[in-house]
C-alpha positions, 0 to 999 in steps of 0.5 A: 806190855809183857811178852806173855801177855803179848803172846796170848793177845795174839795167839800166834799160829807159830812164835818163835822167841830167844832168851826174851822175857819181860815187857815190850812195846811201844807198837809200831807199824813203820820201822822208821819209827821204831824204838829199842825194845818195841813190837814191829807189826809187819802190814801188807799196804796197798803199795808197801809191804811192811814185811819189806822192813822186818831186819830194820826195824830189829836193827833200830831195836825191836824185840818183837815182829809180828808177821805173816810170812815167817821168812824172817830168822830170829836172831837172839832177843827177837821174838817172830809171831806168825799170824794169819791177817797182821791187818785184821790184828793191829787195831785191837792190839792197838786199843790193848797197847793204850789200855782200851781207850776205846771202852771208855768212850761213847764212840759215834760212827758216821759213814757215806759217801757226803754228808759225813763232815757236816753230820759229825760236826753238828753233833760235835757242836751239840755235844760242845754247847751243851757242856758235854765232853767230846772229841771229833776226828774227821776230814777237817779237823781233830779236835780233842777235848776243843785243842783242834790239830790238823787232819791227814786223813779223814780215819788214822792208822789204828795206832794213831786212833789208839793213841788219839783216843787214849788222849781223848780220855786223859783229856776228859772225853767222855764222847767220840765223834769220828768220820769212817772212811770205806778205806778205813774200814776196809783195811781194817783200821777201826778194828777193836772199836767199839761203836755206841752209834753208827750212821749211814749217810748216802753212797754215790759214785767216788773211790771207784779207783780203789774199790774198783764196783760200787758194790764193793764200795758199798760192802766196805761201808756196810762193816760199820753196822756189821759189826755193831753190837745189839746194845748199838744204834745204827741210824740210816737214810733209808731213802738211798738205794743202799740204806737198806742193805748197810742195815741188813742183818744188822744187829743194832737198833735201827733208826730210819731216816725216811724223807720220802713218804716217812718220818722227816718232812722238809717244812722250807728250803731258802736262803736264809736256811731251813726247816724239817721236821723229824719224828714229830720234832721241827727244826730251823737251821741257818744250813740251806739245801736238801742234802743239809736235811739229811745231814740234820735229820742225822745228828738230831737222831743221833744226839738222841741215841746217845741220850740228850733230851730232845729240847736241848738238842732242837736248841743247840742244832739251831745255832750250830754253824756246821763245817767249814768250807762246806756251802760256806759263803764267802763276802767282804764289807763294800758298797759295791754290790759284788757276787755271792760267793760259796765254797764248797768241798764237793768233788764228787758227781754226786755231792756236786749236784746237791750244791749246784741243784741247791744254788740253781732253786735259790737263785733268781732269774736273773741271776747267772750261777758259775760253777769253778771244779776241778777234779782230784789227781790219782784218784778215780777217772771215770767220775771226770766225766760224770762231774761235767755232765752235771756242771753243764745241766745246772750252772750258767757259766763253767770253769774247769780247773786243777784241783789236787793234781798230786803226781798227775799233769793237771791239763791231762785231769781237766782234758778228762773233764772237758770230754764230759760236756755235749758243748763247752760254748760256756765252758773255760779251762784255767789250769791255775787255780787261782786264775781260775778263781780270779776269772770267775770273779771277774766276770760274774756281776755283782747280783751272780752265784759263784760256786768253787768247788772241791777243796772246801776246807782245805788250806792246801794244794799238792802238786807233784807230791808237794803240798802248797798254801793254798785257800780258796776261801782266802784267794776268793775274799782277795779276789772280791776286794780287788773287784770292788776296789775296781782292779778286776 
């Protein structure tokens, strides 16, 4: 980019440059990546303040900083731009610096607190079978144009974003279907985005560590539909408490989802999956559970903000298989009977109680459900608690175990969990996981409900800052043949 232009884009509230003239760039947030001739942005994170690296990354040869605290001396053939907010700033220039990416994509924006994973991976398979140009980003995945790499985060920093939907367009994209965190949207990192479509799920308690009132929470998922244009479509459960207030003074087209005396009905919820009805349109799906009508209800509306005929949408919703590890079952071939097994991502009170709520409707009798959860480390603590009282209202059998403990002690996390319940008369903590998993398996009759929950996709574990191989899909299917070739 040139620096002239550069200089307006910014409109710093004071610059100074040294004999520099001519194009810059890349742009980069991390000095660590910084390369000679390339424009370092100085951002305040939660804990490192980029303004900390501004002499290394002139000493790894950028030509620009861009800063808010103007300490930093110029030296000769470095330009210093002082701004107000580098956060609010970085996502547009991002979007510049890759030629707007951005305007040349249909961008559909989901938020909530659950329900996000599956809503946009409905859509995305939608938009996929039916011969539609689409990229996804989310918790699970990034996929462009069907490549699928791994995703760290459920919303990238915005000169990754830039970067990934700059590829999305040289791919062939004409579609964007992406996951917003209240992270990313707090922090800005959606910022020069374009939304053609907004969606709201629900919002529960979760990330109370960061935005410290479910208020605020709120207010940090309500940026999406602030920020809309009139030529948008904002789509919202209007059945949650907060529906209401994501869409106030929202100037988008606001398109309701209402299951509570509205316009969607549940027709039937079983195990072989279920039926809805929406704005007049039924729909089967394979999917089970009353959170599944939600996030249904979602992508059919969706598909249809964004112009796909009706039919075709009904047709392909139909067959979709939504997203791993979300109320994924887990089986193996025997002549044995052994348990069902579903694994799910549910690590939230909230999202929690739809699976155990969904599983202990469908379940018979006499059949026993277990529940196996732990709870993330360095995350939120007062949701420990709040996951075992809903454990102990809805399953059979409770094991507590680690989850991600990241840099905690997992016995401290479960002793959190374990001060939730009135009564731990069926109640077990396994700190290994994988123990954990065994247990559950090995106890539970062939004709019992198993839920592991928590992980779902995830093929990792961290412990102490390091991440290890770890599935649960791939330990239960092991622990399940071992069952019924008699070893457990």
């Amino acid at each position: 980019m040139n620096l002239n232009k550069l200089i307006e884009l910014v409109n710093p509230l004071d610059f100074t440059c040294r004999k520099q003239t001519g194009e810059v760039g890349p742009l980069f947030q991390d000095s660590r990546k910084v390369t000679e001739g390339s424009v370092f942005i100085a951002i305040k994170g939660t804990e490192v303040d980029g303004h900390l690296f501004l002499e290394d990354a002139v000493h790894r040869g950028a030509k620009v900083l861009i800063c808010e605290d103007s300490f930093y001396t110029s030296t000769p053939g470095v330009c210093v731009m002082e701004v107000e907010d580098t956060r609010a700033l970085i996502g547009p220039l991002a979007q510049h610096f890759e030629d707007e990416p951005g305007l040349k994509l249909k961008v559909i924006g989901i938020t909530g607190t659950n329900g996000k994973t599956t809503t946009a991976t409905l859509v995305h398979q939608v938009l996929t079978s039916l011969d539609k140009k689409a990229s996804l980003l989310g918790t699970v995945a990034k996929i462009i144009n069907n490549r699928v790499y791994h995703s760290k985060l459920t919303t990238s920093d915005p000169i990754e974003l830039a970067a990934d939907m700059k590829a999305m367009v040289e791919a062939g994209s004409e579609y964007l279907v992406m996951e917003v965190s209240s992270h990313a949207l707090h922090q800005h990192r959606v910022g020069g985005v374009k939304f053609s479509v907004a969606a709201f799920t629900n919002l529960s308690h979760d990330h109370l560590d960061y935005h410290e009132t479910l208020d605020e929470y709120a207010a940090a998922k309500k940026m999406l539909f602030d920020g809309l244009e009139p030529s948008a479509t904002a789509i919202v459960n209007m059945d949650d408490e907060y529906g209401s207030f994501m869409v106030s003074n929202c100037s988008a087209t606001i398109s309701p989802i209402k299951f509570q005396n509205g316009n969607a009905t549940i027709l039937s919820n079983s195990p072989e999956g279920l039926a809805i009805s929406i704005d007049g349109v039924e729909i089967r799906t394979p999917l089970i559970g009353t959170f599944n009508a939600y996030n249904i209800a979602e992508a059919f509306l969706i598909c249809k903000a964004i112009g796909l005929p009706t039919n075709d949408i009904v047709d392909a919703i139909e067959v979709a298989p939504g997203a791993p590890g979300r109320m994924e079952s887990i089986s193996i071939e025997s002549i044995l009977p052994t348990p069902t097994v579903i694994v799910d991502y549910a690590h939230t009170p909230d999202a929690l109680e739809n699976v155990l709520s969904t599983l202990k409707e469908l379940k018979s009798d006499n059949q026993k459900l277990f529940a196996v959860f732990g709870a993330g480390g360095d995350r939120d603590t007062t949701k420990r608690p709040e996951m075992a009282e809903v454990a102990e209202r809805l399953a059979d059998e409770i094991i507590v175990t680690s989850d991600n403990p990241r840099t905690e002690n997992p016995d401290l996390i479960i002793a959190d969990i374990i001060n939730g319940f009135t009564s731990t008369d069926n109640v077990t903590s396994i700190t290994l996981r994988r123990k954990a998993i065994y247990k559950a398996i090995e106890l539970a009759s062939g004709n019992d409900i198993i839920l592991i929950a928590g992980k779902g996709h995830e093929d990792y574990q961290e412990i102490n800052g390091v991440r290890h191989a770890f599935d649960d899909r791939v330990i239960a299917r092991k622990a399940l043949q071992i069952k019924a070739d008699g070893g457990l």
